[in-house]
C-alpha positions as CSV (number, residue, x, y, z in Angstrom):
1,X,3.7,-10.7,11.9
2,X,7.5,-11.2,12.6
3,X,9.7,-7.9,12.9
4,X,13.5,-7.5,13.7
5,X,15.0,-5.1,15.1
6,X,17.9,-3.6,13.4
7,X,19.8,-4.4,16.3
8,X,18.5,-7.7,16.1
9,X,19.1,-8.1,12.8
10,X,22.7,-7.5,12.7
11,X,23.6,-9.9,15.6
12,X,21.7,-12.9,13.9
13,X,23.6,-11.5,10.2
14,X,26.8,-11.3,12.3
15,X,26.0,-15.2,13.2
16,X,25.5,-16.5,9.7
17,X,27.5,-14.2,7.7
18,X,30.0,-17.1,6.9
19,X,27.8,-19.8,5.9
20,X,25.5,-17.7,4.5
21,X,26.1,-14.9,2.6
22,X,30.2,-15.6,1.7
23,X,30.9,-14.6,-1.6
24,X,28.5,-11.8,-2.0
25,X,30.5,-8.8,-3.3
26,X,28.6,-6.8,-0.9
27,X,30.0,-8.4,2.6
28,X,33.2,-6.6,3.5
29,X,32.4,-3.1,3.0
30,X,33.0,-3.0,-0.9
31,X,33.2,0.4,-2.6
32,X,31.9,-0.7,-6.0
33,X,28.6,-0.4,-7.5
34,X,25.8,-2.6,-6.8
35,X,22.7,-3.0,-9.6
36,X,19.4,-2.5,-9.0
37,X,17.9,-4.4,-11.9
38,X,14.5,-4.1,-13.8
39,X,12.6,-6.7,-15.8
40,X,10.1,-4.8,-17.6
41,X,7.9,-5.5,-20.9
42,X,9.6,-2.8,-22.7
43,X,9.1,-4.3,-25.6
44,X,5.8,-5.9,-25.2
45,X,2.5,-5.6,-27.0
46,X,-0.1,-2.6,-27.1
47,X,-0.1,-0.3,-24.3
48,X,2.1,-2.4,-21.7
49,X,5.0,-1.4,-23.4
50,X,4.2,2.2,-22.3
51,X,3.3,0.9,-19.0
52,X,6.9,-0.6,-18.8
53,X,8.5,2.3,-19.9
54,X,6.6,4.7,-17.0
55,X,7.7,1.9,-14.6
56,X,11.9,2.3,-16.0
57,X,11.1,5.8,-15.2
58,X,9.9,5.3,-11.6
59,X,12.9,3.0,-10.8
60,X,15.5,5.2,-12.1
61,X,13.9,8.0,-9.7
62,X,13.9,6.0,-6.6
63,X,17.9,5.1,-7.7
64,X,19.0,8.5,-8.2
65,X,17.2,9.0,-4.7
66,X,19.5,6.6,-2.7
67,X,23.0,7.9,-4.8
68,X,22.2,11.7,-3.9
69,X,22.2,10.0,-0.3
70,X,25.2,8.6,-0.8
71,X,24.1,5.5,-2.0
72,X,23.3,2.0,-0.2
73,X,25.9,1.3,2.7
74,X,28.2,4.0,1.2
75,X,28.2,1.9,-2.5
76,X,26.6,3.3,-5.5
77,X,23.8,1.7,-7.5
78,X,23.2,1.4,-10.7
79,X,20.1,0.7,-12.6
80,X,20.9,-2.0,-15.1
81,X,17.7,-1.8,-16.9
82,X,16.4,-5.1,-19.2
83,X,13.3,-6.0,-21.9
84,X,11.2,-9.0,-21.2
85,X,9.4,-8.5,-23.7
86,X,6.4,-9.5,-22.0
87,X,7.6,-13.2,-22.5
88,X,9.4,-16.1,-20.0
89,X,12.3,-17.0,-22.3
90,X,13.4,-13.6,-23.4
91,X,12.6,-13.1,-19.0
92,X,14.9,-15.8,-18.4
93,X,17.7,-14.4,-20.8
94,X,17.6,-11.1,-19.4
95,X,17.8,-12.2,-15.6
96,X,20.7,-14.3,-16.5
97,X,22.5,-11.8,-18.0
98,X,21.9,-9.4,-15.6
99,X,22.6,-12.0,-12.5
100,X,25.8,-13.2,-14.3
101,X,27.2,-9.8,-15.3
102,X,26.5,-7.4,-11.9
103,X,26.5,-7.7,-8.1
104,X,22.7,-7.1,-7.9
105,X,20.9,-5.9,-4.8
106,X,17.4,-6.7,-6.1
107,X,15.6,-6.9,-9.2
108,X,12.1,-4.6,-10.3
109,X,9.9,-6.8,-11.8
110,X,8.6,-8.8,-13.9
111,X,5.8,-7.0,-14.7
112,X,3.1,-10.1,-15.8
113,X,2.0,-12.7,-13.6
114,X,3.0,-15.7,-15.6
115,X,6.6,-14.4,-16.3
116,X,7.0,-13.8,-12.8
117,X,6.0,-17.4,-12.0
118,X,8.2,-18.8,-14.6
119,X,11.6,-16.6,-12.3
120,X,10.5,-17.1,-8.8
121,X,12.0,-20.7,-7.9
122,X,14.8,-19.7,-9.9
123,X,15.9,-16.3,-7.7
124,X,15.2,-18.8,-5.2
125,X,17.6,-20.9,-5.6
126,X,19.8,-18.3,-6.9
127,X,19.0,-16.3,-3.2
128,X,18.4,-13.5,-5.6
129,X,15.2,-10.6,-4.5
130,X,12.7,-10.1,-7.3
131,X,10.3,-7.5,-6.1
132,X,7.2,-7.0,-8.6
133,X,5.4,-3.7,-8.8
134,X,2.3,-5.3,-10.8
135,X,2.3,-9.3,-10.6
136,X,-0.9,-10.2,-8.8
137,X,-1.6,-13.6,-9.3
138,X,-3.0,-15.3,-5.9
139,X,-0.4,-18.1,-6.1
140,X,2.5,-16.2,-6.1
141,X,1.9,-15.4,-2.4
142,X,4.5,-18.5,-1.1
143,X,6.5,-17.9,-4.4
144,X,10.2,-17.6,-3.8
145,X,10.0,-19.2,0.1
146,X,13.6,-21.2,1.0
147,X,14.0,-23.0,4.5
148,X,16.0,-19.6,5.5
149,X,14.1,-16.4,3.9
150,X,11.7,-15.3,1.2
151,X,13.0,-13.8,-2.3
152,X,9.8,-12.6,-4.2
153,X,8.0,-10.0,-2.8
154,X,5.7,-7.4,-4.6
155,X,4.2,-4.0,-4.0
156,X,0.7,-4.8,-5.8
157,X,-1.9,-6.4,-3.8
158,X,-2.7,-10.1,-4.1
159,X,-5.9,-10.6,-6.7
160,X,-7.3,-12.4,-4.0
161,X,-8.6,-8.9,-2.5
162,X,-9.7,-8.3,-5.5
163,X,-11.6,-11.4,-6.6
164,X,-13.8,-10.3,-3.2
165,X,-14.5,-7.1,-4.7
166,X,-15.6,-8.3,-7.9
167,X,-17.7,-11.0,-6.1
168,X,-19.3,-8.0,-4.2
169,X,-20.1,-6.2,-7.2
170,X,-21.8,-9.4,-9.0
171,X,-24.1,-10.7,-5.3
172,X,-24.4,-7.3,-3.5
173,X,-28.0,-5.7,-4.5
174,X,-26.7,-2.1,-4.2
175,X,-25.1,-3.7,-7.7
176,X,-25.9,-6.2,-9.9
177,X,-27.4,-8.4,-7.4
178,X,-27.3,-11.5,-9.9
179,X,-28.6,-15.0,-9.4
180,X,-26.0,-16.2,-11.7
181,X,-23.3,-15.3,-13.9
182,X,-20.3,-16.1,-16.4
183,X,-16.6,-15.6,-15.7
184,X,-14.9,-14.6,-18.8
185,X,-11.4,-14.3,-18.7
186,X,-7.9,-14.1,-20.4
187,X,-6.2,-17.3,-20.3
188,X,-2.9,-16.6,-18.9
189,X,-1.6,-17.0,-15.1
190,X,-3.0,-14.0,-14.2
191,X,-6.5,-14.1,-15.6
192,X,-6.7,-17.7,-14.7
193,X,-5.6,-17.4,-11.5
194,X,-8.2,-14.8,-10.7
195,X,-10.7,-16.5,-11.9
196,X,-10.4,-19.9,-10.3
197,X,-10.5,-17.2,-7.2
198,X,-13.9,-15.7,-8.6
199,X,-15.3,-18.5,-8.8
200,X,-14.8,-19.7,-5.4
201,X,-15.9,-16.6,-3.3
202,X,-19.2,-15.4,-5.6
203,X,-22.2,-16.5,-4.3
204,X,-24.0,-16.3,-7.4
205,X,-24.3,-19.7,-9.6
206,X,-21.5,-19.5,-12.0
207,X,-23.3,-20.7,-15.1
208,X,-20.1,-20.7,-17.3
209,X,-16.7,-20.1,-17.7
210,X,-15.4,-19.1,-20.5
211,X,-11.2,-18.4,-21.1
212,X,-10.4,-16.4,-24.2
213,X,-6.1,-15.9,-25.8
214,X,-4.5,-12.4,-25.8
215,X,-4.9,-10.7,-28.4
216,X,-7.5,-12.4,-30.2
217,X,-8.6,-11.6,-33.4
218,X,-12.3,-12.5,-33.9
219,X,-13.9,-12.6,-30.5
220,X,-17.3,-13.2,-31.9
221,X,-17.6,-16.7,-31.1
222,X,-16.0,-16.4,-27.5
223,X,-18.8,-13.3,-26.9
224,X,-21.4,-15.9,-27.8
225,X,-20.0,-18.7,-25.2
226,X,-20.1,-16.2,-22.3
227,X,-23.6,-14.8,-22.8
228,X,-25.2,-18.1,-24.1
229,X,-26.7,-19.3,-20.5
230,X,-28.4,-15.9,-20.3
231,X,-26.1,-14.6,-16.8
232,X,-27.3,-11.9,-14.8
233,X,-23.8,-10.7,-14.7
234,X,-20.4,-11.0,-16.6
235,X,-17.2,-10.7,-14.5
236,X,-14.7,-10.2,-17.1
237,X,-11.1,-10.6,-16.3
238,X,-8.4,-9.0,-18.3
239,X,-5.6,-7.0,-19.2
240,X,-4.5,-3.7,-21.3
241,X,-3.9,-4.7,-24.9
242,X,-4.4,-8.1,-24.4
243,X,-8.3,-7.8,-23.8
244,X,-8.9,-5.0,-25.9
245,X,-10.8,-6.7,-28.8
246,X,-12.8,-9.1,-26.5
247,X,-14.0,-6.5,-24.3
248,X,-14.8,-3.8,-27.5
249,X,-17.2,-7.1,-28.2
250,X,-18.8,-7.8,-25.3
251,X,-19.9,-4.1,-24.6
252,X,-21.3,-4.1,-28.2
253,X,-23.4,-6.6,-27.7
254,X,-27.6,-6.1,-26.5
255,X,-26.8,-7.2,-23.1
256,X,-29.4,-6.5,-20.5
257,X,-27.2,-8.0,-17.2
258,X,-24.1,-5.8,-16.1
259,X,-20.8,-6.3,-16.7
260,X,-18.2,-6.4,-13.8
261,X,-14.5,-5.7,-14.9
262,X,-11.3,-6.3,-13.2
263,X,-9.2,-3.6,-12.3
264,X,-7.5,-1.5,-14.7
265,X,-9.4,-1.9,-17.9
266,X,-12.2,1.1,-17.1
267,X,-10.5,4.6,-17.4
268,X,-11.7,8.1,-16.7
269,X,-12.5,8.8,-20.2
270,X,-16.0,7.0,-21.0
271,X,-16.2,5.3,-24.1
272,X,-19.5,4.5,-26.1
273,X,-21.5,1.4,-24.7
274,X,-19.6,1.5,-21.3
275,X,-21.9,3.5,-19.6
276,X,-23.1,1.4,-16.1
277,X,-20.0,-0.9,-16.2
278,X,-19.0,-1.5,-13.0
279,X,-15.3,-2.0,-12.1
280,X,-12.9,-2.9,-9.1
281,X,-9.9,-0.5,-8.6
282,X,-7.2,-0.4,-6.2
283,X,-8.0,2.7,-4.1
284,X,-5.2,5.5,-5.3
285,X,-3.0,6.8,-3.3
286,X,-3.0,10.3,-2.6
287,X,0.0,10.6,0.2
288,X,3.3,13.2,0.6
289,X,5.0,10.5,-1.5
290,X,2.2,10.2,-4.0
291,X,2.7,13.7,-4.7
292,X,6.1,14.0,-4.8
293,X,6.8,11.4,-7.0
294,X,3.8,12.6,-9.8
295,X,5.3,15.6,-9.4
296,X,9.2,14.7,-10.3
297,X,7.6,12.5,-13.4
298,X,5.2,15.5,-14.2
299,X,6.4,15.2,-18.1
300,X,4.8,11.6,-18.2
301,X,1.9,12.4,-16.5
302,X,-0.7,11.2,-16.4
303,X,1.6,8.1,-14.8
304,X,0.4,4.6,-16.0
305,X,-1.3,1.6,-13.5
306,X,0.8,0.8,-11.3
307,X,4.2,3.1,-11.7
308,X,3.7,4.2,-7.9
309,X,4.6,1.0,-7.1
310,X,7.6,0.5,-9.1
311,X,9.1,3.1,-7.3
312,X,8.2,1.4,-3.9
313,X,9.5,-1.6,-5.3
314,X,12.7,-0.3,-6.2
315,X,13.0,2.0,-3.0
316,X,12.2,-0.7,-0.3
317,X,15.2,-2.9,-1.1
318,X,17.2,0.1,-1.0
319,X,16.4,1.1,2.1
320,X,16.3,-2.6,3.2
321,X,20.2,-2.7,2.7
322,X,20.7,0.5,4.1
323,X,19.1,-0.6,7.2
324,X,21.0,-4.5,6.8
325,X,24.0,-2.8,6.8
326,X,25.0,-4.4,3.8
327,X,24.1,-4.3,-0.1
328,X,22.9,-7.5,-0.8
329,X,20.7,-9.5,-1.9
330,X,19.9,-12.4,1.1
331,X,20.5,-8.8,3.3
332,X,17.9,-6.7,1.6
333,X,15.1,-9.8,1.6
334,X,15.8,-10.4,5.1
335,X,15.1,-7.1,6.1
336,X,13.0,-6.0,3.7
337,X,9.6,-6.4,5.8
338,X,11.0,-5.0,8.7
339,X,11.4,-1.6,6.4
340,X,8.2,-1.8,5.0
341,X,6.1,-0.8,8.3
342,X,5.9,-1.4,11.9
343,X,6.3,1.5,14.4
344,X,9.6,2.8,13.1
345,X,10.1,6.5,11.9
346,X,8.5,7.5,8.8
347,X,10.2,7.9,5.6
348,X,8.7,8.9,2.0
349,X,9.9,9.1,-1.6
350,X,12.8,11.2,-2.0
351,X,13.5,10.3,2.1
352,X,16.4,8.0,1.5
353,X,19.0,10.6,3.3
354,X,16.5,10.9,6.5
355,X,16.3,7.2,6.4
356,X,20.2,6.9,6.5
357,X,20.8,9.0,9.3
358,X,17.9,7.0,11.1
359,X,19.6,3.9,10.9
360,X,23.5,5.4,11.8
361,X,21.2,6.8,14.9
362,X,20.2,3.6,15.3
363,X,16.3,3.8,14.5
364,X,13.5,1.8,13.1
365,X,12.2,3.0,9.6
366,X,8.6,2.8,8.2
367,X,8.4,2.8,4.5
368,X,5.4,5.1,3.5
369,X,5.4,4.5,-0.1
370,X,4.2,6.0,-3.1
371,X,1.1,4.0,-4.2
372,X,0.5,4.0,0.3
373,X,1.3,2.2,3.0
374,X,3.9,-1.0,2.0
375,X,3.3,-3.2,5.2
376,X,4.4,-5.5,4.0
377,X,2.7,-9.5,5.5
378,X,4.7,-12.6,5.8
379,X,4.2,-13.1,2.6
380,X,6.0,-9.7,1.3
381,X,3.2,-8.5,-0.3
382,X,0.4,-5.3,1.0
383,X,-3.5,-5.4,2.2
384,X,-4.7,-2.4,-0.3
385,X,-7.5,-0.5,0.0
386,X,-10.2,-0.6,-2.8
387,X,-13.1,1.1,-4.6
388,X,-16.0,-0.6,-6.2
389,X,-16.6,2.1,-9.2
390,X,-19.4,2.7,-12.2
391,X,-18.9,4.1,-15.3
392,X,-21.1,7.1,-15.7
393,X,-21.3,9.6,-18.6
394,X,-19.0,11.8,-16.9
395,X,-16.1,9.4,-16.2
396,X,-15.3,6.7,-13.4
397,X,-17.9,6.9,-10.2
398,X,-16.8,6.0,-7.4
399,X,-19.5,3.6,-5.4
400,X,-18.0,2.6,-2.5
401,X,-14.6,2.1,-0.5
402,X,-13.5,-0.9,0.6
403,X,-10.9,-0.1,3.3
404,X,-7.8,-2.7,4.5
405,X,-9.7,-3.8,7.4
406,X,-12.4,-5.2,5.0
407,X,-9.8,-7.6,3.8
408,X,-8.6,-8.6,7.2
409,X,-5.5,-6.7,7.2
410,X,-4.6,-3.1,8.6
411,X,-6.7,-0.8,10.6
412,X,-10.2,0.7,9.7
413,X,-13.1,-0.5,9.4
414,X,-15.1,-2.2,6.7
415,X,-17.0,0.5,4.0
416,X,-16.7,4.2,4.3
């Protein structure tokens, strides 16, 4: 993996600051604001509108964070905040007014994987950072790539980790151990994504594969598709809201093979006919940051998937221009992996006035974020730890941990 130094970072800037980054707002040592943006589902059906509205509250935090320090390179920010509404034209309308209207040091989002697909070549070409707290899609690993940097990063893990938990839940004979099995899953870039990944690491005969729409209203005849060849095992692949009514009838059904469910669909509260579902879930963080930040948002607890990392995703670019030296866009990409990890001194939510006396003294910063570690790979995006879990009468059961090294990426070693 490629670092800079932040000496070494502001000779190469120093060399290309003409040809590449004239007419930034930023460059010069401006004293006016700069945005921090959001693209969130604000607007968008069932519970991901609440989801949206716990990640607007994570991104304001991490911003007040960085003005209490005196903001980034001695300018404000400001959060210009704006709705999706879970849906790639009203996306595209929102980034262009909020690109077209304010200097903006990076944007928050999108939220879903399809949206974010639809914005990527365009912040691209626009040299414009997009940092998602929640797209996962596999493909959206060499999203936003130009010949001279990368402007999409996220702070989720890629579902290709955790297509290989799934597969281990459906061939490992600690679990459902089956001979063969049905992917059923939402048809949108996310669920379709995942699957085409399921489907190439389970070792298990995939006897069908069945794609169902969001929000369907009579699953019935989708239910019968997926359980016609008789599988030993279901992976089901889906979303909040969106999956709810498929999922209510699959579980309803007299199934004797197990079902396997992606991550965030299973909650702690059991629900009648879930009982020995198994499910993958990104590991949770329990860090000083974690803390910290549950604690600051303690009247929305309990916090919604993946808030945590809407504040690391608003946070890293901060810090990223901070360290740059500048508070721009091409600035904050370029040096936003360099922040993420490494062997620099560690800095936490709430840490953004320790980080800017680090880099005035000169030092190397290591983002320790609130949903973990944010090493970020050359592809801007973290290897996450992850549990394979049950649901038992009592709640979610946690089976077994999957550590980073299991995916090829961190330290530690396979199970624990």
């Amino acid at each position: 993996m490629h670092r800079t130094t932040r000496r070494g970072w502001l000779a190469a800037a120093g060399a290309t600051a003409v040809a590449g980054l004239a007419g930034c707002a930023g460059v010069g040592g401006s004293s006016e604001p700069v945005a921090l943006g959001s693209l969130l589902p604000l607007s968008g059906p069932g519970a991901l509108g609440d989801v949206a509205a716990d990640h607007e509250r994570a991104v304001a935090a991490a911003v007040e964070h960085a003005n209490r320090a005196g903001g980034v390179d001695g300018r404000e920010v400001v959060h210009v905040s704006k709705d999706t509404g879970a849906n790639p034209e009203t996306a595209a309308e929102a980034y262009a007014e909020l690109t077209e209207d304010h200097d903006v040091l990076s944007v928050v989002g999108p939220v879903i994987s399809d949206v974010t697909a639809s914005l990527t070549e365009r912040a691209a070409d626009d040299r414009q950072l997009l940092v998602s707290p929640s797209s996962t899609a596999p493909d959206l690993a060499s999203a936003g790539r130009t010949d001279d940097g990368k402007f999409f990063a996220r702070t989720c893990p890629n579902d290709s980790q955790q297509a290989a938990v799934m597969a281990k839940i459906v061939d490992d004979d600690a679990y459902a151990s089956a001979d063969t099995a049905t992917v059923f899953h939402l048809d949108d870039a996310f669920g379709s994504a995942l699957a085409n990944a399921l489907e190439g690491t389970i070792d298990a005969d995939v006897a069908a594969t069945v794609s169902y729409p969001g929000g369907v209203e009579d699953p019935a005849p989708l239910v019968d598709d997926a359980l016609a060849p008789e599988p030993d095992a279901v992976a089901f692949v889906g979303s909040p809201g969106s999956s709810a009514s498929v999922l209510k009838e699959l579980l309803a059904r007299e199934y004797e093979g197990d079902v396997v469910l992606s991550s965030g669909l299973a909650s702690d509260n059991p629900r009648p006919n879930w009982t020995g579902v198994y499910t993958a879930s990104v590991a949770s963080a329990n860090t000083v940051g974690t803390k910290r930040l549950r604690r600051e948002l303690s009247d929305a607890a309990p916090l919604l998937v993946y808030t945590m990392n809407a504040y690391d995703a608003a946070m890293l670019p901060l810090l990223a221009g901070e360290y740059a030296g500048e508070a721009s866009s091409p600035a904050a990409a370029d040096a936003l992996q360099t922040v993420s990890g490494g062997v620099g001194h560690s800095v936490t939510v709430g840490e953004f006035d320790r980080a800017r006396d680090l880099v005035a003294a000169d030092r190397e910063l290591n983002y320790k974020g609130a949903a973990g570690d944010m090493d970020l790979t050359d592809d801007l995006e973290p290897v996450t730890s992850y549990l394979v879990q049950q649901v038992a009468e009592s709640g979610l059961e946690t089976l077994e941990l999957l550590k980073r090294g299991y995916f090829g990426g961190g330290s530690g070693g396979g199970d624990a």
